[in-house]
Structure formats: structure tokens, C-alpha cells
C-alpha positions in Angstrom: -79.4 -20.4 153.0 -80.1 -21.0 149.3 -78.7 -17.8 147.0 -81.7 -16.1 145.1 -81.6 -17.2 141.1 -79.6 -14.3 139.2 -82.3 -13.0 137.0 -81.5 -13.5 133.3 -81.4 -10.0 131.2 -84.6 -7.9 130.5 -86.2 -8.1 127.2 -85.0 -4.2 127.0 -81.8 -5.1 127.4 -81.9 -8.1 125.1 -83.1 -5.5 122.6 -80.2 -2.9 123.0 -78.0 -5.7 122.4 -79.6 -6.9 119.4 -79.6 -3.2 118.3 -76.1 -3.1 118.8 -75.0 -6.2 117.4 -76.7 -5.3 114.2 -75.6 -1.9 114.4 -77.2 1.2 113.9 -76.3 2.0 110.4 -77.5 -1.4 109.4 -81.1 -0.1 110.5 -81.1 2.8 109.4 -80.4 1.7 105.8 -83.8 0.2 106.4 -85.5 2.6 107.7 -84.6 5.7 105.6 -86.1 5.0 102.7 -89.1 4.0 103.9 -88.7 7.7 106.2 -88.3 9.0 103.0 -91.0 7.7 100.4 -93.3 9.3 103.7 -92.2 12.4 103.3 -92.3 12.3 99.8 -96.6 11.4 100.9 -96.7 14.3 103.0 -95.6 16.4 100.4 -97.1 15.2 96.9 -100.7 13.9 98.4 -103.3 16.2 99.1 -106.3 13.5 99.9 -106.7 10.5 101.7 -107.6 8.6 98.3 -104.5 9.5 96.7 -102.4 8.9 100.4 -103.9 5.2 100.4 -103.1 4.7 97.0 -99.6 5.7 97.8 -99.6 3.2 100.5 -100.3 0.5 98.7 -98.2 1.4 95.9 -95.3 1.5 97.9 -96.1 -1.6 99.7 -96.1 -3.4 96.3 -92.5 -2.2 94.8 -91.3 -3.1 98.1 -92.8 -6.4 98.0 -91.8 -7.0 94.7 -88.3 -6.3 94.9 -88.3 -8.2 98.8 -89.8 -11.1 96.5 -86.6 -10.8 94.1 -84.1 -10.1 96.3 -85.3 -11.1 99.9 -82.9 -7.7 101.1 -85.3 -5.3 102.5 -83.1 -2.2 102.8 -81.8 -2.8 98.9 -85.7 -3.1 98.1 -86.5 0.0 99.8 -83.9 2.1 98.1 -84.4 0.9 94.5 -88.3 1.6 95.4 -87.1 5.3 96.5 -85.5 5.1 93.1 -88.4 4.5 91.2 -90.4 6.7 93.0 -88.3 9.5 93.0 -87.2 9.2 89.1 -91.7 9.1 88.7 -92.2 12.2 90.7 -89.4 14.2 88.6 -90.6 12.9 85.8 -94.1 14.0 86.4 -93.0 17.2 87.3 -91.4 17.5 84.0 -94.2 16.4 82.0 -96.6 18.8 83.4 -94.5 22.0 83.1 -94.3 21.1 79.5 -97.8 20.2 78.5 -99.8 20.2 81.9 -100.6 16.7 82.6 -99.1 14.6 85.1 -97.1 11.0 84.2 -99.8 8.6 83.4 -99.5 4.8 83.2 -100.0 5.2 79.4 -96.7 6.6 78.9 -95.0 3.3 79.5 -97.1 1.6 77.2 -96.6 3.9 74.6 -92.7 4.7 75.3 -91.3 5.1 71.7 -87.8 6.5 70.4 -89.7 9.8 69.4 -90.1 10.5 73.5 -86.3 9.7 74.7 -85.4 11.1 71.1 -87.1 14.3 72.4 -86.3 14.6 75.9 -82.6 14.5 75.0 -82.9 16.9 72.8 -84.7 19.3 75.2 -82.1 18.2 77.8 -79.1 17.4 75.8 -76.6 16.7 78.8 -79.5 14.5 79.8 -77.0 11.4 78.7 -74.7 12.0 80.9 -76.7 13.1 83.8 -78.2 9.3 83.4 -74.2 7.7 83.0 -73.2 9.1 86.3 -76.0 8.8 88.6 -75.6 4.9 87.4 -72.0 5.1 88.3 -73.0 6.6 91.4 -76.1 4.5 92.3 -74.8 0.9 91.5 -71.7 1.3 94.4 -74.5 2.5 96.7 -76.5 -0.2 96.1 -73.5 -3.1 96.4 -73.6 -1.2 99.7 -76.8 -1.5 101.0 -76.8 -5.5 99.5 -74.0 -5.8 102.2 -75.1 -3.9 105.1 -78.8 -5.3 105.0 -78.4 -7.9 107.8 -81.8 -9.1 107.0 -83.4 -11.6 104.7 -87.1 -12.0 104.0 -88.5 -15.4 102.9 -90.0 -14.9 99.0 -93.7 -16.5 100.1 -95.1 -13.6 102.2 -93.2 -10.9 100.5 -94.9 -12.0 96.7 -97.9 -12.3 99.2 -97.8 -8.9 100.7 -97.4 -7.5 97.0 -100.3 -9.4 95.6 -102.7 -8.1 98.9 -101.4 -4.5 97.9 -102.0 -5.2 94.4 -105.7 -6.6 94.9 -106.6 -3.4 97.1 -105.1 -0.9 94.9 -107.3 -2.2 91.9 -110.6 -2.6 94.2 -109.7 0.8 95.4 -109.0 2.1 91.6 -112.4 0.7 90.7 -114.4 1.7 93.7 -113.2 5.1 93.2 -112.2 6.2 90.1 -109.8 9.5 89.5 -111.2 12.5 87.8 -110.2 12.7 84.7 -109.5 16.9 85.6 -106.8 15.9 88.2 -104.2 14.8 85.9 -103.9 18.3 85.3 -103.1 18.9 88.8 -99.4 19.1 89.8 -99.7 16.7 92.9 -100.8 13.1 93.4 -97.7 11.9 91.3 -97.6 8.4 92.3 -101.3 7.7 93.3 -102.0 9.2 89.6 -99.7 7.1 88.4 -100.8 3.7 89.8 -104.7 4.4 89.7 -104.2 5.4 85.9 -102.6 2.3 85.3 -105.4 -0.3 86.9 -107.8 1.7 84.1 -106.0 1.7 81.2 -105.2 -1.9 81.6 -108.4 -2.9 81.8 -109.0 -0.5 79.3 -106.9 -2.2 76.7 -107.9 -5.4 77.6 -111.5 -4.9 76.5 -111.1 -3.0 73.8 -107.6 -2.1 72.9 -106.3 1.0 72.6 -109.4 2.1 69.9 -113.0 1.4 70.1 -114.2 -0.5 67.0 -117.2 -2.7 66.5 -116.1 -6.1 66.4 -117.9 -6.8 63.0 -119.8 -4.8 60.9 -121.9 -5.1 57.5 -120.0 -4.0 54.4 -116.7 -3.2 53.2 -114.8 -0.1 51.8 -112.7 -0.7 48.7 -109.4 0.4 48.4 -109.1 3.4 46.4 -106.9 3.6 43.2 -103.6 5.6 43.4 -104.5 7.0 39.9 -108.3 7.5 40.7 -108.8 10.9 41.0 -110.1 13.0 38.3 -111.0 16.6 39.5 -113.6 18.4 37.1 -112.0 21.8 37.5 -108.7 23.0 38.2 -106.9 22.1 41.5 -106.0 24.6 44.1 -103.2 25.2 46.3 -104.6 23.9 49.4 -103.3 25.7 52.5 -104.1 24.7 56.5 -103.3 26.6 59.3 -103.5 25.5 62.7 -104.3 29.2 64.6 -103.1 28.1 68.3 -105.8 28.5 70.9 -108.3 31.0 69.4 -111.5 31.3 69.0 -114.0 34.5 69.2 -113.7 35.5 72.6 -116.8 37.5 72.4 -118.4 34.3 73.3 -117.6 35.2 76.6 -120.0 38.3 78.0 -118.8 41.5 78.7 -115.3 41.2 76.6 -114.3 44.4 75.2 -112.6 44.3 71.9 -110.9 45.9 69.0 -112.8 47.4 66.2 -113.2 45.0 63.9 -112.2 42.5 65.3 -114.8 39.3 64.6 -113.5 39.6 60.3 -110.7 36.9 61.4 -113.8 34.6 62.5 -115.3 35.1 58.7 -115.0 33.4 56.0 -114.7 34.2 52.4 -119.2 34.8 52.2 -119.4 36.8 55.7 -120.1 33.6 57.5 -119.0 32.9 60.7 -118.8 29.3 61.2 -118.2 26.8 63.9 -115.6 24.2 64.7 -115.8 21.5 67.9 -112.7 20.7 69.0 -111.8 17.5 71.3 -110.1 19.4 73.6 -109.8 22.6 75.6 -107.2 24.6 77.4 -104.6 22.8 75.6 -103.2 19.2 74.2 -103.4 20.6 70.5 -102.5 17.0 69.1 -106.2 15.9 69.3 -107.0 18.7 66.8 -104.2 17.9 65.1 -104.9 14.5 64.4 -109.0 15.2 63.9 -107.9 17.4 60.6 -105.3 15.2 59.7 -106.7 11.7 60.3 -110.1 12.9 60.1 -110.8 10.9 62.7 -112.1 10.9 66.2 -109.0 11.0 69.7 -112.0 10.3 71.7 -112.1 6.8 70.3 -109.0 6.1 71.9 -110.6 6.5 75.3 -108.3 6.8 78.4 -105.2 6.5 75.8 -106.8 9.8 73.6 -104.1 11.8 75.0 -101.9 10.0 73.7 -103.5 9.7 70.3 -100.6 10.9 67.5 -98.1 8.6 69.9 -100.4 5.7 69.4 -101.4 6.6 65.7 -98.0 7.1 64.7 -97.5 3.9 62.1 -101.1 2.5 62.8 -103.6 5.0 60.9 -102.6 5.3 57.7 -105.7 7.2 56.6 -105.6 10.9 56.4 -106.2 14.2 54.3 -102.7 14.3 52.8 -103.0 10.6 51.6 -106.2 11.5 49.8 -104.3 14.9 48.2 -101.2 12.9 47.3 -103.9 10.5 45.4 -104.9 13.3 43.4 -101.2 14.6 42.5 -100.5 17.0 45.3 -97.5 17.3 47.1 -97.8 17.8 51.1 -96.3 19.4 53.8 -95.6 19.8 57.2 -94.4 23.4 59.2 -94.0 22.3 62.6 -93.3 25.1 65.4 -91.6 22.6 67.9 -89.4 19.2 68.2 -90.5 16.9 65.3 -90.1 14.5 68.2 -92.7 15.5 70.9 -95.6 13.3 70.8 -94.4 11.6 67.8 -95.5 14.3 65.6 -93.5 13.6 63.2 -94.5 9.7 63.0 -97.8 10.8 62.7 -97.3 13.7 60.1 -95.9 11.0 57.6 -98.1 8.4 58.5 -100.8 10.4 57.5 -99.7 10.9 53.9 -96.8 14.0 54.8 -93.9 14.1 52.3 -92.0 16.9 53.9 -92.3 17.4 57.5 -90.5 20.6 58.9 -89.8 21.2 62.2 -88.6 24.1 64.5 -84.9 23.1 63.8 -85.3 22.6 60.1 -87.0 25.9 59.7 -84.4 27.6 61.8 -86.7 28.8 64.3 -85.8 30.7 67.7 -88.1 29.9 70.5 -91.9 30.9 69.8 -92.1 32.4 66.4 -94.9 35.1 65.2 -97.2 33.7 62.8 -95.5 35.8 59.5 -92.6 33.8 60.3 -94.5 30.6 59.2 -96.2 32.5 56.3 -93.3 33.6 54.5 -91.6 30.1 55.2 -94.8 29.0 53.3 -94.2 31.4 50.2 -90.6 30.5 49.9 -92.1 26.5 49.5 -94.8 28.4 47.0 -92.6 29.8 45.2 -89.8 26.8 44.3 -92.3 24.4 43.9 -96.0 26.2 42.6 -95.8 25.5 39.1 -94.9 21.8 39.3 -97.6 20.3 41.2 -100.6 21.6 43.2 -99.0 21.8 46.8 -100.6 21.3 50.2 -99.0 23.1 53.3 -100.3 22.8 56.6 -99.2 25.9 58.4 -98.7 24.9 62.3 -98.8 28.5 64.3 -97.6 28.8 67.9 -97.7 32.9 68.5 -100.6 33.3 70.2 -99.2 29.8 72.9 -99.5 30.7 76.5 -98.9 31.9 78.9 -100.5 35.3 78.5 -99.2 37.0 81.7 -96.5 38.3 80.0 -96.6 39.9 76.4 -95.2 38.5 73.4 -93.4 40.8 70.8 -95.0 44.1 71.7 -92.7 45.7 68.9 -95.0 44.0 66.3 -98.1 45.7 67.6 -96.7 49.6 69.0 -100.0 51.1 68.7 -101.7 48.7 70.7 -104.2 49.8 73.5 -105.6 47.7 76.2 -109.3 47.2 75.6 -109.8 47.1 79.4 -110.4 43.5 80.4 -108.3 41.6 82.4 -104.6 41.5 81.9 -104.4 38.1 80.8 -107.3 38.6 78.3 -105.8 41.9 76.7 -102.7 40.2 76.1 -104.8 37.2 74.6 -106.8 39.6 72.1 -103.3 41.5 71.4 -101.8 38.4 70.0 -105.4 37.4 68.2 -104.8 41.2 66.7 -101.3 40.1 65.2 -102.3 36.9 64.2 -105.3 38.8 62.3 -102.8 41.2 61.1 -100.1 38.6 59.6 -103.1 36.6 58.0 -104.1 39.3 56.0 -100.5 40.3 55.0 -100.1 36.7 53.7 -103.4 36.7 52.0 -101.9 40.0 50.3 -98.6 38.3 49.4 -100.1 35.3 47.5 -102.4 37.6 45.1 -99.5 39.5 44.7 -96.9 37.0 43.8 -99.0 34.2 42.8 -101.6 36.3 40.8 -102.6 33.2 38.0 -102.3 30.4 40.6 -105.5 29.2 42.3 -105.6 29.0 46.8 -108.0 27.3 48.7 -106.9 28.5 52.8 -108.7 27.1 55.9 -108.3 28.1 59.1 -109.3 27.0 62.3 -108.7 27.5 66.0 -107.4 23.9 67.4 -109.3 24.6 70.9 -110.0 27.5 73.5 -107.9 29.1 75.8 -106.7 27.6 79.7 -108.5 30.7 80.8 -111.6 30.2 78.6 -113.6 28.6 81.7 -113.2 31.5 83.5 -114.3 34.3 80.9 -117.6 32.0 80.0 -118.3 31.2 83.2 -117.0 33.5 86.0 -116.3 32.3 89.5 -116.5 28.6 88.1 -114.3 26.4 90.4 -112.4 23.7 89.3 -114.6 20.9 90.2 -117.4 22.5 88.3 -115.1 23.3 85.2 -113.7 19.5 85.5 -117.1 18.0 85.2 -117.9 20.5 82.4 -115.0 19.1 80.6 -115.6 15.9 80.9 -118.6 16.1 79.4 -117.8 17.9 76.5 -119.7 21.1 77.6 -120.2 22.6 73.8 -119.5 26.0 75.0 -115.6 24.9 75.9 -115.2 23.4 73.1 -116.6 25.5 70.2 -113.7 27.6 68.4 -114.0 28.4 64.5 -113.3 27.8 61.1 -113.2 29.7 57.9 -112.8 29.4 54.6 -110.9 31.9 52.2 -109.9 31.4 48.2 -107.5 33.0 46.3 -108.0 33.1 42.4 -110.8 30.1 43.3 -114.3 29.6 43.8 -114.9 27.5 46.7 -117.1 24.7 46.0 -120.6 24.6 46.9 -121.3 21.5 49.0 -123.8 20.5 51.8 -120.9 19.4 54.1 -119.7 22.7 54.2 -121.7 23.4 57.7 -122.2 26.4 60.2 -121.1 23.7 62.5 -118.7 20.6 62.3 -116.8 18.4 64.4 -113.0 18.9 64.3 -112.9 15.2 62.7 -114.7 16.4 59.4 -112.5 19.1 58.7 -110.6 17.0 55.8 -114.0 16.1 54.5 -114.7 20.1 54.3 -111.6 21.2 52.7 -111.8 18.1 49.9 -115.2 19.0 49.2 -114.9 22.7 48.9 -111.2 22.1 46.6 -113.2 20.3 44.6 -111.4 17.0 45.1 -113.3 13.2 44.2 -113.6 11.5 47.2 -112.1 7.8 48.0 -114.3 5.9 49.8 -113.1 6.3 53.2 -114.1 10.0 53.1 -117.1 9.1 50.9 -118.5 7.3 53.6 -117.9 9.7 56.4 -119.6 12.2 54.2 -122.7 9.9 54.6 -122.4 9.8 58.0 -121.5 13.7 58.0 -125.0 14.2 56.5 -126.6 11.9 58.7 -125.6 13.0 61.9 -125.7 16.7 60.9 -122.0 17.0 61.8 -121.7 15.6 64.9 -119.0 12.4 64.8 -118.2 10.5 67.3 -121.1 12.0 70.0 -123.5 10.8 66.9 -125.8 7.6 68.4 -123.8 7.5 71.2 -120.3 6.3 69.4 -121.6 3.7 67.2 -121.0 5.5 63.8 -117.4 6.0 65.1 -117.3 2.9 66.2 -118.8 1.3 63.4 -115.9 3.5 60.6 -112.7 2.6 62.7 -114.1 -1.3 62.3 -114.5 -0.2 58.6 -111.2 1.2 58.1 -109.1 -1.3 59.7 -110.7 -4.3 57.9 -109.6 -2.3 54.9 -106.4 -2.0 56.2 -106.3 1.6 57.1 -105.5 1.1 60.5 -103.3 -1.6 61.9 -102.4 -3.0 65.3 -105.2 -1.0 67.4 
């Protein structure tokens, strides 16, 4: 009787074998990472759009580095890597200035940024020296416990599929522009941002300019300016996030306090900022530059990085023309977001920041003001100066007060806490201003002071006070459409031993870009011909810039100014 055929082993068991030959440590250097980018989805996503973008994110740095190096447990870890390193990064970003990584910040990486961050961080060096000493022996290992190897072909195919569904994803369904201020969606944020501002820059770099235009500006003379009268001190201060709360309805405040809103004749006058809630480097470069961030688009937030060594166009450049000698008090890093790059690209001969003016954290505003007499007083009688006086006091957050020595007779007006502390510091900024005011009449009784002031842009909190009960999605779209009434802080103008200027461009109303234009005008200064022709445009569009005909005088200027040379590489 024939013996019945031993039957061969299961495909179970052929599978434990294979399991074991390989060895379980082997696979799990595969799997974790991949185990561990999930979790890292779990815990950063909050959508399905920005879970699918995730996805396919990951599937194309794993693709990418299978394609490379054909190990797929080394690929999975250095994809960990990045994404890790991204989501700490991001994490950092937006604790200091409330925006999420954005693709932009590789295309813009400078010295200025690492110069700042290890500054901020200064064992940040060798934080970064021993997780490479630690991470290149871990990744030897993996390389030599992967037992697999991927062919390059479908691996640079898998990553071009991901690619070509991320960007048909990115396009079908854009990302608010609000969410960035959101702290989740790190990667998805990251990747989506970067299929826009790619394209982006591909059609129209990183500034939007007519490609040609009628006309030409001609280069102004370094020894053309010839002011009828005599020149006045001219001083700029940057008041950090105010403007007249009583905007709002229902805000209870101090007597007498709208007079910090007025200028010199009783008027209270208007100032439109390109931002709101925060990013004060668009106002910064608007009264600086005189020139639009909105023109830079999707790359606006990063305007002063970007401008830093291209626009050389500004406010100071037209002062130094007329024999004026220009600086800078910066309340932070000189570093962060290249300001000061962008200070001295902008015509700034002496740029100090927190460290050079020996400043302890957040300063009150008198500590600026009396750095500004001490420059005053070495340096009045040689040339007419210009000092633009960068205040930080009145910075959030608000849920906890800020010097309440300087203000011991202070009582709550009764609104919400956040709100009383907001109008306390308003009350010390008022209350500085007019101590500094005092000071120069005092010590500088024959010398002649033009001051402007403005507020760079509302409050975070401001949506909430204008519109109660507003939710984010509401407020978002608001913002992106440059809603007016977030937007609208002040300006005023105050002399010293002068008579303002009478001028037509002097407006109830302006955009943040014409500033410059305002304080030349008023000074008394000639204009070059840059600022000659925005104050045709000014007049034309009844201040309103870039919003004017829908960007085209905007558009029309930048083309102007970087045929003449103004602006360079943009």
C-alpha cells in the first residue's frame, strides 16, 4: 500500500520562518518609523485634508530616500528625521510670532535666521553636534539591519504619484490663509504651502510688477535737495499694536483718553495697516520702503527677509539725500526677520538693537525715548537727525500686566481683563509720549521736531471687541479680505519749534505705504522722483495703494522702480 505524500509546510509556517530568518528586530526597524510618523498624524492633523496631505507627504520622503538608497528602514528613519525636526520647528516658530513653518522659509533661509536662532538658543550648537554624533551611528545601524532592498524604478515612481496628487490636491483645495496661524497641521501646512508658493514664484516671482510699463523715473541726485525752510529733526515711532479702542462699542475708557489719537490741529486721523493681530514687519517695511508687503503675495510675510538687499528705496535714503543722518532703535534681535538687513538697505546708518541699547526683556516706551535724547543730544547741532523709535511696551500678551509700578494709580475701567490691561499700557504709553514731548522743548528749546506716530496694526483680540462672538472662520475670511475695520489704527502728527507743512497728502486717511510720503511732505523735504510719483498716485487714488484699480498702480511703481534700479533680484 502506497504511503500518503508528506505534505510540504503551510504558507503560515513558511511565513514564521521567513519572520524568523529575518528576525524580528530587522522588521521592526521598518516598521517603527512608519508607526511613528502615524502617530505623529494622529496627533498634529485635525482634518481629513491635512491627514491626506500628510499621507502623501510621507509617502514622497520615503520614496525619495527608497529611490537614493533602495534601504527602506534607513529611508523611513531619515523621513522621521525630517519630519520630526519640521514639527519642532513649527512649534518654535509659532510661539515666537504665531505662524506655523511655511515652505517660504527654505527659500528665504538667510544667515540673519540661524544668526538669530542661536542667539535665542545659544547652546543650540551643540544641541545640533551631538544629536549628529548620536544620529549618524544609528543610522550605520539601520543601513545594516535593513535586510531589504527596493529597486530605484517604482520607488522614484511611488514619489512622483505622491507628488502629482499632493499638488492636484493643493490646487483643488487650497489652505486658508488663517490656518497658518493655527498650531496644528505642521506637515500638511508645510507641503500645501510649498505647491503655492512655487507656483507662485514661477509666475511672478517673489513681487508682482508689470512686465513693461510706459515711462521712466530718473535717478535722483545725491546733492539734489534744496529745502526752502529750515529742516527738522524728524522723529518715527512705531507705537506697538494700538489703535483707538473705542472703535470697538461699549469700551469703557479713561478720561481723556482719545488726545494720544490727535495730532498737533485736534485731528484724529487714520492709518491702514497690512496686517492685524500681529507680524509688525509689514508696517514696518510700508513706512520704511514706502511700499506695499501685499505685493509680495504668498511670500508678504516674509517681506523684510526678502527685501533685505533687494529694495533699496526708502524714507531714510531720501532724508540722507537731503543731509540727514538716520537711525534705527530696535526693541529685539537685529537678526529676526532680517531687520537689520532691511533697516540698512533702506538708507539706515545706525541700526540699534536690544543688545546694543542694553535692553532687559520688554522695555517701557521712556526707555526708548531717553535712548533717543541721549542720540539728540551728541549729535543735534551737527546735522538734522532722523530716529525711528521702535516701541515694544504695549506687545502681548495682555493676560498678565506689565510694570504696574509705572501706573499705581491705575483703575480698571471695567471691561474685560485682557482689555483693561490693553488700555493700562495705551495709558503709559500716552503718559511717556508726553514726558518726551516735554523733555525736547525743554532741552532742545531752539531746535526744530517734526514726530509721527502711528499704531503698526490692531490687537490679536481686536476681532473680538469689534465684532463679539465672531468665530474664527468668520474673522479668517474678514482678514483675508482686508476688512477696513481690522485694519484701521492711527496716525498723528506733532511739531516741536516747527510748523508742519500744509500739503494735500496729508489725509484723514492713508495707507501704511504712504506714510514716508506724509512725513517728507509735512518736513518740508523736495521730493525725488520715486516719492514724486507715488504722490501722483497718492492724489489719484485718494490714499488707497496697492487696493487702488485692483493692484495695477502698485504693480505698475514696483515695475518703475526696479527698471530704475531700485529694486533688484525680485
Amino acid at each position: 500500500m502506497a504511503s500518503a505524500p508528506n505534505p510540504g509546510p503551510s504558507a503560515i509556517t513558511v511565513a514564521v520562518r521567513g519572520v524568523a530568518a529575518i528576525g524580528v528586530w530587522r522588521l521592526l526597524a521598518v516598521a517603527m518609523p512608519h508607526l511613528a510618523a502615524f502617530a505623529i498624524l494622529l496627533r498634529t492633523e485635525t482634518d481629513f485634508g491635512g491627514r491626506i496631505s500628510f499621507l502623501l507627504s510621507w509617502g514622497i520622503l520615503n520614496c525619495a530616500f527608497i529611490a537614493l538608497l533602495r534601504r527602506p528602514a534607513l529611508s523611513g528613519a531619515l523621513s522621521l528625521t525630517l519630519v520630526v525636526v519640521l514639527v519642532l520647528l513649527s512649534k518654535f516658530k509659532h510661539d515666537v510670532v504665531q505662524m506655523t513653518a511655511n515652505f517660504v522659509d527654505l527659500m528665504v533661509i538667510d544667515r540673519d535666521s540661524a544668526a538669530f536662532l542661536f542667539t535665542i538658543f545659544p547652546n543650540l550648537r551643540w544641541s545640533v553636534i551631538l544629536t549628529g554624533l548620536v544620529t549618524i551611528p544609528l543610522m550605520y545601524a539601520l543601513w545594516w539591519l535593513d535586510p531589504f532592498r527596493i529597486r530605484r524604478l517604482p520607488a522614484l515612481a511611488g514619489m512622483l504619484a505622491c507628488l502629482a496628487a499632493l499638488v492636484g490636491y493643493s490646487f483643488a483645495r487650497p489652505d486658508d490663509a488663517w490656518r497658518s496661524y493655527s498650531p496644528d497641521g505642521y506637515l500638511s501646512k508645510f507641503s500645501r504651502s510649498g505647491v503655492t508658493a512655487v507656483s507662485d514664484f514661477v509666475n511672478y516671482g517673489f513681487m508682482e510688477s508689470d512686465a513693461v510699463v510706459a515711462g521712466r523715473l530718473k535717478v535722483p541726485l545725491v546733492d539734489s535737495c534744496a529745502p526752502a525752510g529750515r529742516r527738522p529733526h524728524i522723529i518715527m515711532v512705531h507705537d506697538e499694536s494700538s489703535f483707538d479702542i473705542r472703535q470697538a462699542q461699549g469700551m469703557k475708557v479713561p478720561a481723556g483718553y482719545g488726545r494720544h489719537f490727535d495730532s498737533f490741529d485736534g485731528v484724529a486721523r487714520k492709518f491702514v495697516a497690512e496686517s492685524s493681530g500681529g507680524a509688525s514687519w509689514f508696517t514696518e517695511y510700508n513706512v520704511l520702503a514706502g511700499l506695499s508687503s501685499r505685493s509680495f503675495g504668498r511670500f508678504s510675510y516674509f517681506v523684510t527677509r526678502i527685501a533685505a538687499g533687494r529694495v533699496e528705496r526708502g524714507l531714510p535714503l531720501a532724508l540722507r539725500r537731503c543731509g540727514y543722518s538716520t537711525t534705527s532703535l530696535y526693541p529685539a534681535n537685529g537678526a529676526f526677520m532680517s531687520a537689520r538687513g532691511f533697516h540698512t538697505s533702506t538708507g539706515i546708518q545706525n541700526f540699534y538693537d536690544a543688545r546694543d541699547l542694553g535692553a532687559k526683556g520688554i522695555e517701557p516706551d521712556s526707555f526708548f525715548y531717553d535712548k533717543a535724547v541721549n542720540l539728540l543730544s551728541q549729535n543735534a547741532t551737527a546735522s538734522p537727525q532722523f530716529i525711528y523709535v521702535y516701541l515694544a511696551a504695549n506687545h502681548f500678551p495682555w493676560e498678565t500686566p506689565f510694570r504696574p509700578d509705572l501706573t499705581p494709580s491705575w483703575s480698571k475701567p471695567g471691561n474685560a481683563p485682557v482689555v483693561d490691561e490693553y488700555v493700562r499700557r495705551q495709558t503709559m504709553s500716552a503718559n511717556d509720549y508726553s514726558a518726551f514731548v516735554a523733555r525736547l522743548k525743554k532741552k532742545f528749546p531752539a531746535q526744530p521736531f517734526l514726530i509721527v506716530r502711528y499704531g503698526d496694526h490692531q490687537p490679536e483680540f481686536s476681532s473680538h471687541v469689534l465684532d463679539p462672538g465672531i468665530d474664527d472662520t468668520a474673522a479668517g475670511k474678514k482678514f483675508e479680505t482686508y476688512d477696513p475695520r481690522y485694519f484701521t489704527t492711527y496716525y498723528a502728527i506733532d511739531a516741536v519749534n516747527f510748523e508742519p507743512v500744509k500739503s494735500p497728502v496729508v489725509m484723514e486717511t492713508v495707507d501704511a505705504a504712504y506714510l514716508p510720503l506724509v512725513i517728507q511732505e509735512a518736513a518740508g523735504i523736495p521730493l525725488d522722483p520715486t516719492f514724486e510719483e507715488q504722490k501722483n498716485i497718492m492724489l489719484r487714488c485718494k490714499g488707497v495703494f496697492y487696493a487702488c484699480k485692483g493692484g495695477a498702480e502698485a504693480r505698475r511703481f514696483n515695475r518703475l522702480l526696479i527698471d530704475a534700479g531700485f529694486v533688484k533680484n525680485l
